[in-house]
N, C-alpha and C positions, 0 to 999 in steps of 0.2 A: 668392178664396183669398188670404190673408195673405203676401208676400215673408217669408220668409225672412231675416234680419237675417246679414250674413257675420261679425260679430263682437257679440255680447253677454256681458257681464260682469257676475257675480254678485260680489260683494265681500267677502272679513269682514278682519277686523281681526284680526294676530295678537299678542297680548302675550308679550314674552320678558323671560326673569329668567337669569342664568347662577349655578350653584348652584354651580361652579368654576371654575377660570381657564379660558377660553378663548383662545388665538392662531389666528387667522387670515390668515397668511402674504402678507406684500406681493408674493411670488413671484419678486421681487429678490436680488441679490448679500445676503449679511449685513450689517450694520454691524460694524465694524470699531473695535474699541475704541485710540484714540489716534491716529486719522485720522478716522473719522466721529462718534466720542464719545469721550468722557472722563467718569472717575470726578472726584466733588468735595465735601464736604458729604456725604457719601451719597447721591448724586444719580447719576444717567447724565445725561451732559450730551450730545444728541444737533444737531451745527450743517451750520449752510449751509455745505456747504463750498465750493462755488464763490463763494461772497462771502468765505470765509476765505479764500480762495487768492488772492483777486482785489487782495482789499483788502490782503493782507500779505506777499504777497511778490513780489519785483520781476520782470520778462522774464527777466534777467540768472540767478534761481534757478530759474525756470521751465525756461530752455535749457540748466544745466547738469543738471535733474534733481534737485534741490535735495531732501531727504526733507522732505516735508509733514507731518509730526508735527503733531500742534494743540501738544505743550508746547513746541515750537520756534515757534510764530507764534503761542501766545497765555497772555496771564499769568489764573492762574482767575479776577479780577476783570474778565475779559474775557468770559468765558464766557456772563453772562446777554447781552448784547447781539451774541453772532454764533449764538445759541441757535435751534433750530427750537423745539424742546420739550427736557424735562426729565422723568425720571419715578423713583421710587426704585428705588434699589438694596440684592440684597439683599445680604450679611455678606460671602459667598464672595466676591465679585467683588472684595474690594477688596484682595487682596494677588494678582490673576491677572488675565492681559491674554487678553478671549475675545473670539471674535462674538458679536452678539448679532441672532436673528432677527426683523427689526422686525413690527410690526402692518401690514395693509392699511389704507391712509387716502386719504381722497379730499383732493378739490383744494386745501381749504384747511388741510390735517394734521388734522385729526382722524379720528380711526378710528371703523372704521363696520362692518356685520356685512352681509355679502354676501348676495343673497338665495339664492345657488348654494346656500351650504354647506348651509342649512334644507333647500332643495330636495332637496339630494343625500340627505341622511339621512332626509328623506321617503320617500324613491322606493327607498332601500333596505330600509325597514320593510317599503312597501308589498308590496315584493317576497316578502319573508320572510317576509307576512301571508297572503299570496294563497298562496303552493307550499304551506305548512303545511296549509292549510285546503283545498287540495285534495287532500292526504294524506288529510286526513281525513274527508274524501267519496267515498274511493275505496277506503275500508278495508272491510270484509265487514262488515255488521252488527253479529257476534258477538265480533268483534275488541275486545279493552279498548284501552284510551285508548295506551299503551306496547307493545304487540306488536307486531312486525315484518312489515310488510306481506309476502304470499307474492309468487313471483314472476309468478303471473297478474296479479296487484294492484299490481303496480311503479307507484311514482308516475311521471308526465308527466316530473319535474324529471331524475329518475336518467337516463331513457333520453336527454336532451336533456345532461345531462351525460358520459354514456359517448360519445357523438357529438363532444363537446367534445376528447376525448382521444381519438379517433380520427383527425381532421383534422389535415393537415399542414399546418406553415408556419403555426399559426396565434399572433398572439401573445397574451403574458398579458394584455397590457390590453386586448382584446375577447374573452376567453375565454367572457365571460356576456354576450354579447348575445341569443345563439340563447335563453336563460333568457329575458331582457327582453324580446325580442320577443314571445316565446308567451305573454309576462305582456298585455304593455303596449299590443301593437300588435292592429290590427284586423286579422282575416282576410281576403283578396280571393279571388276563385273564379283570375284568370290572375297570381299573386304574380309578379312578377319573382325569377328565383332568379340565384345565385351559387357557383360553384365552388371549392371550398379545394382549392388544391393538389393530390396525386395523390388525393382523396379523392372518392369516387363521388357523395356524400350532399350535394343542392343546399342550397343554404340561401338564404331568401328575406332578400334586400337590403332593408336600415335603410329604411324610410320614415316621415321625419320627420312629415310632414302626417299620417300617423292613428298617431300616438305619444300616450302620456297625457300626457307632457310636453308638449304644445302645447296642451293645455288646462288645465294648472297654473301657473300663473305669481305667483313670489315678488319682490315688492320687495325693493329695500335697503331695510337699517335706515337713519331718521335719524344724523347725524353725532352721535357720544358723545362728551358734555363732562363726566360727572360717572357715577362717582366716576372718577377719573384712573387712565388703565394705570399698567403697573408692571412691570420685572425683575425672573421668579422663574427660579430655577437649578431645570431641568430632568435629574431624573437617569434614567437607562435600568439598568434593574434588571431582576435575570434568576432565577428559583426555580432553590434548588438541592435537595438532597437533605435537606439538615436546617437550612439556614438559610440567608437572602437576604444579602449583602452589597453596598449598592452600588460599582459597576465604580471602575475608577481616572480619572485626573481626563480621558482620552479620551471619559468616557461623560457627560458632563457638559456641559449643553448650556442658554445662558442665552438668553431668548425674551420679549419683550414680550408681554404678555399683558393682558387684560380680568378686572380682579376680581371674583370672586365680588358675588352682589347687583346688578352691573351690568345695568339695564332698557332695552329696547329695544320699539320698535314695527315692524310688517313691515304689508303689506299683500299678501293670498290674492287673487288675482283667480280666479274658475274662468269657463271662452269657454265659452258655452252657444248657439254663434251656429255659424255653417256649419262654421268654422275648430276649431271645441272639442268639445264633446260631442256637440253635433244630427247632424254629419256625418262630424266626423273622427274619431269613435271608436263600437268595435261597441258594439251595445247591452250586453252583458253587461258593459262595463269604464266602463257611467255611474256607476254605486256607488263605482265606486276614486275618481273626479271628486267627490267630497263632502266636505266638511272633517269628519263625522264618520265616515267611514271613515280619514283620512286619522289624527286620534286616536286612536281603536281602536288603528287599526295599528303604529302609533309605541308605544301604551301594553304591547302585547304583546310588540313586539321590544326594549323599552327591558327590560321586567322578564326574557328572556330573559337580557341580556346582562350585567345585576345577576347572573344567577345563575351562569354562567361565570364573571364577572371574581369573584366572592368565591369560589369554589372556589378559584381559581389564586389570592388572597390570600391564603384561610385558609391553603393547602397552603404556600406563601410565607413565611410567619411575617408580612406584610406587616398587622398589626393594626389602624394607622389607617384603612386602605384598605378592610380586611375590612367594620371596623367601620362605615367610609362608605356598603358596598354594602347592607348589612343596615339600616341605615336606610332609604338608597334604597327598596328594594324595597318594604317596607313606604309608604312615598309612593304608588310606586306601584300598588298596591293601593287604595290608599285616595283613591285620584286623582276628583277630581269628575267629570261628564260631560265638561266642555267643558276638559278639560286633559287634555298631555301632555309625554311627559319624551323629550329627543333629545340624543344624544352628537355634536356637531359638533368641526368645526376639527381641526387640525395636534395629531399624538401621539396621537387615541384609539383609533391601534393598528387593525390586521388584522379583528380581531368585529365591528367597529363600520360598517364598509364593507363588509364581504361576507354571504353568506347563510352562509357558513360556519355558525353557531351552529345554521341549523338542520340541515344536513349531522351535524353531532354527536348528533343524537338518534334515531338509528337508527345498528342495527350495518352496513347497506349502506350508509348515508351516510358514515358514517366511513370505511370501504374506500375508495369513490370521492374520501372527502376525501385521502386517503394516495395517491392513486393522481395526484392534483392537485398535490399539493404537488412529487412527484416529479415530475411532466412537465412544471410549468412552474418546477422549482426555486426554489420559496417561500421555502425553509428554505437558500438558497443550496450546497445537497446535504449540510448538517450533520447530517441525520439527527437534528435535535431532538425532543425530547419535553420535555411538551408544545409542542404548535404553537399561535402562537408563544411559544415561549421566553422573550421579555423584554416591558418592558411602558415607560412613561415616563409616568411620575410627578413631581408635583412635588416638592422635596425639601428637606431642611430638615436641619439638623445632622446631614446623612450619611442620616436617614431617608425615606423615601417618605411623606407626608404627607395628597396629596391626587390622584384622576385628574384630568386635563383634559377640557374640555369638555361637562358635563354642564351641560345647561339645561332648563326648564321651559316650556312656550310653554301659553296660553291663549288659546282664542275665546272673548269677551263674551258673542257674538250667541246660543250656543248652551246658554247658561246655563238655558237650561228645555226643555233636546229630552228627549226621553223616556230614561230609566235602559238602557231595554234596551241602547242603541249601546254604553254603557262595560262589557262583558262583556269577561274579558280572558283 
């Protein structure tokens, strides 16, 4: 009999296009406009500043404290030679002193597209793709596509969520593990369990080894030289009752960002060896493990989330926006097999990381969504409606223009799998 291989790896290739600006967060302090950049030219001028400090100013200002201003240690024909990089600026910026939140970049400055964030909003789709569709396996026969499951018929997810909000002590950022685990994790006959607080109800402990994350694994992107990031002023906008207005200049937030059309390549490995699918995940969760379920999935939670974010534009007066989603959708619809549409990075908001959307398509979803929002105070106890409230957009003479982080990814390899997978 054949050993057993502890790691084997299937490979494809993923293509990414970003059909709006994406930031993806260095995770660092801000840069700080007139100590780590300067306006010039219409430029952001972003510098070394340990070589501007080194080289410009003496022990003597160092020990009394001296203020490091770059227009105090340097004249603008100084600028290209103590420069890291350079990238445009836009209109606003240049009569207001802000941060600005940089890009992630590797070693040698250039920015690069993390393989987490794909991941993350994979693993989120998948999630949204799998509870849905076991909604709809657990429906009565008779039931049409929009009827409210009875309560014999309660989905898996609700009762795993009423659970969520029973447990004490427990916090918001592991609220949905008990969800991901029943998603993602393989069943064992002796689980190791775990106690929350005065709460009766065990709960079996994170185990990483048979997670479907340890058999998905996303490269970095190569380092991006072309076309060049760029500062766009990010504004946070909020529906009111008959027309949007963006906030005052608090709400107004300037961010490195990757332009639109900017292409990248990733690499999908899937571990088909002891460690991956063969041993560390149950058989029923080999299908999540495919890069055409992985499509699918993303193509169904992408056109969900089209269809939320243009309600809240149309309702908004938000037109470019509206307008952007309404295209959207239609893409996705008409998406080939081997493509699919995902919202990453910094700003695209609450929908885009939780299953929320699909909590919204039922009337008991919605209760328990309202019942979440209060118990882990989402809505900071404002009692908003819609949740959430505001949205961040890029913006342009006071208008909301465009969302962040929509992109496009493509597998080559699956450019002739059969029609049936892209059902959406």
């Amino acid at each position: 009999m054949m050993r057993k291989t502890a790691i084997a790896l299937r490979q494809y290739t993923i293509e990414l296009e970003t059909l709006t600006p994406v930031h993806i967060g260095a995770g660092g302090p801000p840069l700080l406009l007139n100590y780590d950049a300067a306006l010039w030219r219409g430029m952001v001028w972003v510098f070394d500043v340990e070589r501007v400090i080194s080289e410009r100013m003496t022990l003597d200002d160092i020990e009394r404290g001296a203020d490091p201003q770059i227009n105090r240690l340097l004249r603008p024909e100084d600028y290209p030679a103590y420069a890291r990089y350079r990238l445009p600026a836009p209109r606003a910026m240049s009569t207001q002193m802000r941060d600005i939140l940089p890009l992630e970049r590797d070693s040698t400055g250039h920015p690069y597209l993390p393989g987490r964030s794909l991941k993350g909003a994979i693993r989120t789709a998948l999630l949204y793709w799998a509870l849905r569709h076991r909604v709809e396996s657990q429906r009565p026969q008779q039931a049409t596509q929009h009827a409210t499951p009875s309560p014999e018929h309660e989905p898996e997810y609700l009762s795993l969520i009423k659970r969520i909000l029973e447990a004490q002590g427990l916090r918001r950022e592991w609220a949905a593990r008990d969800l991901e685990q029943a998603i993602f994790q393989r069943p064992t006959q002796q689980a190791q369990t775990e106690h929350t607080g005065a709460s009766s109800q065990p709960r079996k402990r994170f185990d990483p080894n048979h997670d479907l994350g340890r058999a998905l694994r996303f490269s970095d992107s190569a380092p991006i030289t072309t076309p060049s990031p760029a500062v766009e002023v990010i504004g946070i906008f909020a529906a009111r009752n008959s027309r949007s207005q963006p906030g005052n200049v608090t709400s107004r937030i300037f961010a490195e960002v990757l332009p639109a059309h900017t292409q990248a390549t990733f690499i999908l490995s899937i571990d088909e060896g002891l460690f991956g699918t063969d041993d560390g995940l149950d058989e029923s969760l080999h299908a999540f493990a495919s890069p055409q379920y992985l499509l699918r999935a993303s193509r169904e939670f992408a056109y969900r989330l089209t269809k939320l974010e243009y309600d809240y534009a149309f309702s908004a007066q938000f037109s470019a926006i509206a307008a952007f989603y309404a295209e959207l959708a239609q893409r996705i619809k008409q998406a080939p097999r081997n493509e699919a549409y995902l919202q990453i990075g910094w700003g695209t908001g609450w929908h885009a990381k939780t299953i929320g959307p699909l909590l919204k398509l039922t009337q008991p979803g919605q209760e328990l969504l309202a019942a979440l929002i209060t118990r882990f105070r989402l809505d900071r106890e404002r009692g908003s409606t819609p949740f959430p409230k505001t949205r961040r957009y890029i913006e342009q003479d006071g208008q909301p223009v465009l969302p962040l982080g929509w992109v496009r990814i493509r597998i080559p390899e699956l450019a002739n799998e059969p029609a049936s997978v892209t059902a959406h």
